[in-house]
N, C-alpha and C positions, 0 to 999 in steps of 0.2 A: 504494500500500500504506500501512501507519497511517506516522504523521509521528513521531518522535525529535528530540530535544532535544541538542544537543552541547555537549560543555564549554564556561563561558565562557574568553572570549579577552579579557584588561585591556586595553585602550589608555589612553596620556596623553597630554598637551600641554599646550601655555602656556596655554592658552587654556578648555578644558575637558577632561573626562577622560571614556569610556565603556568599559562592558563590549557582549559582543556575546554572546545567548544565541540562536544558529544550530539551527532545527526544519527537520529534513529531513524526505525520503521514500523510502521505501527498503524492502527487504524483508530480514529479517538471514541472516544465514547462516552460512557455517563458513569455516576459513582450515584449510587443511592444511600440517604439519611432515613433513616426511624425513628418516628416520633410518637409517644404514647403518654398520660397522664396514668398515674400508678392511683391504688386506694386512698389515698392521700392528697390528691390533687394536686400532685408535682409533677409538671412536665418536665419528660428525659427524651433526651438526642443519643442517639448511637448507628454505628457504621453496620448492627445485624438485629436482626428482633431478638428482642429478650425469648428467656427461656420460657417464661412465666408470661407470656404476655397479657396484657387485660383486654377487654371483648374491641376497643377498637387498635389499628395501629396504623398509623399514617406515612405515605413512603414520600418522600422529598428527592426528585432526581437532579443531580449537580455534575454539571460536566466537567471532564477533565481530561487530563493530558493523554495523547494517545498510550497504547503498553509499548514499550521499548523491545525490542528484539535481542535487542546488546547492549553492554554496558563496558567501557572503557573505563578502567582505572588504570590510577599510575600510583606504581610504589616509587622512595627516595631509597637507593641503593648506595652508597657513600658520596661520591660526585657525580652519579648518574641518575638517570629516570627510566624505569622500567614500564611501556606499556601494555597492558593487558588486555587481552578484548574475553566478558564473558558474553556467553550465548544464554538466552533465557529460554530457546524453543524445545520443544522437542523432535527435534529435527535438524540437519544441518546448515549452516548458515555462512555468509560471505562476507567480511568486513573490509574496508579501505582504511586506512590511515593517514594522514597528511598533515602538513603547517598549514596552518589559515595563516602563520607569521614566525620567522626564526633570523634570531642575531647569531651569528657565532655556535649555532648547536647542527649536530647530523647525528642521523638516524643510519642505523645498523641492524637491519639491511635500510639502504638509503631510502627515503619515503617518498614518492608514495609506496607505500607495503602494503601488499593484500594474504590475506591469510582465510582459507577455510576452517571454522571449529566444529567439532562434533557436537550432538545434543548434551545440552545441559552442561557443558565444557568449557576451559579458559585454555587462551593461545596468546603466549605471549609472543605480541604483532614487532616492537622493535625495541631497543635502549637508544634512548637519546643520550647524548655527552658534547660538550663542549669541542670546536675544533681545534681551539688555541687554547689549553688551557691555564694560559697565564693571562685569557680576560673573561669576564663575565661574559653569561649570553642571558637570552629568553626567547620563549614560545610559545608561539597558539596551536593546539592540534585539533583538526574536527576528525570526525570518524562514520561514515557512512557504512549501511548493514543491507543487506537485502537475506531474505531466506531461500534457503536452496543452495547444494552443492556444484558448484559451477559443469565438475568432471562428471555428470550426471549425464547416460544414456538412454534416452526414454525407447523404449521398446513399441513396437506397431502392436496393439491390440484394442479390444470391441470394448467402449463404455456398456453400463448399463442407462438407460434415463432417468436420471435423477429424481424426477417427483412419484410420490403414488398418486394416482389420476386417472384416469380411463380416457380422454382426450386431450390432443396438444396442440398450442400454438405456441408458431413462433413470432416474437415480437422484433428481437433482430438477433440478425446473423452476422456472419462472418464481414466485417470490415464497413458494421454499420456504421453512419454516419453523426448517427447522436453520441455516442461513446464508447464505437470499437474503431477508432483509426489509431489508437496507439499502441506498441510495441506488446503491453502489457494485455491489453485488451481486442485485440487484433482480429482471432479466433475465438474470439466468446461466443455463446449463444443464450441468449436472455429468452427463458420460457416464458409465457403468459401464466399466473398461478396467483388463486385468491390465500388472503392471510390464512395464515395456520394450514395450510397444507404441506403434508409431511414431504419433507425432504430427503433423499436418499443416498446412501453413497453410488457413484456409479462405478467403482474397483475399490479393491480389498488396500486396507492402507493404513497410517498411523496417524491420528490426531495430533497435528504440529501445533495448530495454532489457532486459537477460536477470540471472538470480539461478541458481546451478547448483551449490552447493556446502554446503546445506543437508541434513543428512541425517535428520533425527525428524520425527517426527507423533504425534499424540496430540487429543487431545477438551479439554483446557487450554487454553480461549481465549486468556484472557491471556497463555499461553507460547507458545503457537504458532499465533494465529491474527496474519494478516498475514507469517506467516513461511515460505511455500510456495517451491520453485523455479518459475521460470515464464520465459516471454518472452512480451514486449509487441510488436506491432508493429501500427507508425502507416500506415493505408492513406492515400492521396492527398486523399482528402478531411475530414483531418486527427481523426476518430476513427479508436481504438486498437485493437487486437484482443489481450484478455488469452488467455492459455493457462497456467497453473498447476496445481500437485500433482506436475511432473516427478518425476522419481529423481534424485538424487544424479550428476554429471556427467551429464546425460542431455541438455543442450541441445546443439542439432547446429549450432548457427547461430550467426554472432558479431554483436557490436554496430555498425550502419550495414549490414548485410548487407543487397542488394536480394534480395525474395525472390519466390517467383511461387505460385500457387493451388496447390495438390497438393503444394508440396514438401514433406520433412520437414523438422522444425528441432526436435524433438527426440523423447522416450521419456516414456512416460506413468508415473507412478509413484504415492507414500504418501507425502508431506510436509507438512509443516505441521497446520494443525486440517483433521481429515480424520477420517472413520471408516472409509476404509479407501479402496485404489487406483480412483481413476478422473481424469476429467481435468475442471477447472472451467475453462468456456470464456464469455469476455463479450465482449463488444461497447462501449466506453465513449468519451465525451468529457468534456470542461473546461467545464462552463458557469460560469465564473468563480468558481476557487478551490472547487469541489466537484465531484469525480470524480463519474458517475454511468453508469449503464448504460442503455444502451440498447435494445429491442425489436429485433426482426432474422429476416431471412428465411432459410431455411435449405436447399439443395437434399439429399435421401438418395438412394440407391442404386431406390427403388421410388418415389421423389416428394418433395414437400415435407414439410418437419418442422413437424407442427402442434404447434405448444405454446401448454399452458394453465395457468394456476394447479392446477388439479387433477392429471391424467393426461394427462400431455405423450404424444404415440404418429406413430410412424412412420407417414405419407401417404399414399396410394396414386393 
């Protein structure tokens, strides 16, 4: 999803001084508050409903910053800086490294450095150190993540269709022009589908990444495009299977969940930039540091799903 920028974080030392200006990836969403008055007629705030709740409780959605994929720390190693990139997925992922600014400091290996991490894993991406070190330096580092292992071979094989339903439309296809002309979105195919209809995996796979607590949509790119519920999952041969536009807690599956072809994992919904409920389904890999979509074969109820740039139409 698009990448964000995180506050900077100062570091010092004897030796030189850096800031760290940390670019995620992420989709943003909502954070929910709990509100209830007790026997007593005390009203309390909390981030989960009490255990004990009393007959009503009131949910308060507050938006906030997209999840991070990765997260860059630097340790102070005597006159050195150690960068770290951890991965928060379950799944593998891609990080960049670079100066947004540098006096006097180099990176080992020289930056920009890209490094793949495994799930759940840290890699340290480079050391910084001074190149003269009889003068002071400083630096800015940003760090951009995409998910997905770059050296990832996706294999030729049959989806299944994603929703349960008995009939299907397509709203657009391959290289629509309201919001498949991009690299990422390319080869999507956006079904027609009212809220809460279940969602399906279409291959056997591993829950990388879910977003489930988003509740608007709107035609405001900027506000809301990249900001959909979805879940991501990574089949074996290391492309991802997007599913996006859920409803508001509508994900049925958790993160590392093994999942298998037909099951649900979640509720089809109206999130993010959308013109209205259906479900945007892609296929996508890593080809180093740029997410993109892939072409893909699709089995239906009456045959394969032929899709075109024009009038994508069910098989026979």
């Amino acid at each position: 999803m698009a990448r964000r920028r995180a506050p900077a974080a100062s570091f010092a030392g004897a030796v030189l001084t850096g800031v760290v200006l940390v670019a995620i990836a992420g989709a943003a969403g909502a954070a929910k508050v709990y509100r209830w008055t007790d026997r007593n007629g005390i009203t309390h705030y909390g981030d989960h409903v009490p255990d004990a709740p009393p007959a009503q409780v009131h949910t308060i959605p507050v938006d906030v910053e997209p999840s991070a994929i990765a997260r860059l720390r630097i340790e102070h190693d005597g006159d050195r800086y150690l960068a770290w990139a951890d991965n928060r997925l379950s799944g593998p992922i891609e990080v960049q490294l670079d100066f947004a600014h540098s006096r006097n400091i180099v990176g080992e290996p020289r930056l920009p450095a890209r490094a793949t991490i495994a799930p759940g894993s840290s890699t340290l991406v480079a050391v910084l150190s001074t190149a003269d070190p009889e003068q002071g330096g400083d630096f800015e580092l940003q760090m951009d993540s995409l998910p997905g292992d770059p050296g990832a071979r996706p294999r030729d094989v049959d989806y299944l269709l994603p929703l349960d339903q008995d009939s299907f439309r397509i709203d657009q296809g391959y290289g629509g022009h309201f919001s498949h002309s991009d690299s990422q979105n390319r080869y999507a195919v956006d079904f027609a589908a009212d809220i809460g209809t279940r969602v399906l995996a279409a291959r056997d796979g591993t829950v990388m990444q879910v977003e489930s607590d988003f509740e608007k949509a709107g035609l405001n790119r900027e506000r809301y495009g990249g900001r959909a519920n979805f879940v991501r999952i990574l089949h074996d041969d290391g492309s991802m299977a997007l599913y996006a536009h859920l409803k508001s807690e509508g994900v049925l599956v958790r993160v590392g969940q093994r999942v298998r072809a037909g099951q649900a994992i979640g509720l089809s919904g109206n999130t993010g930039f959308t013109t209205g409920p259906h479900l945007h389904f892609a296929v996508q890999i890593n080809r180093g540091m740029k997410l993109e979509s892939i072409p893909f074969r699709m089995q239906g109820p009456a045959g394969p799903l032929r899709i075109s740039g024009g009038s994508p139409t069910l098989g026979r």
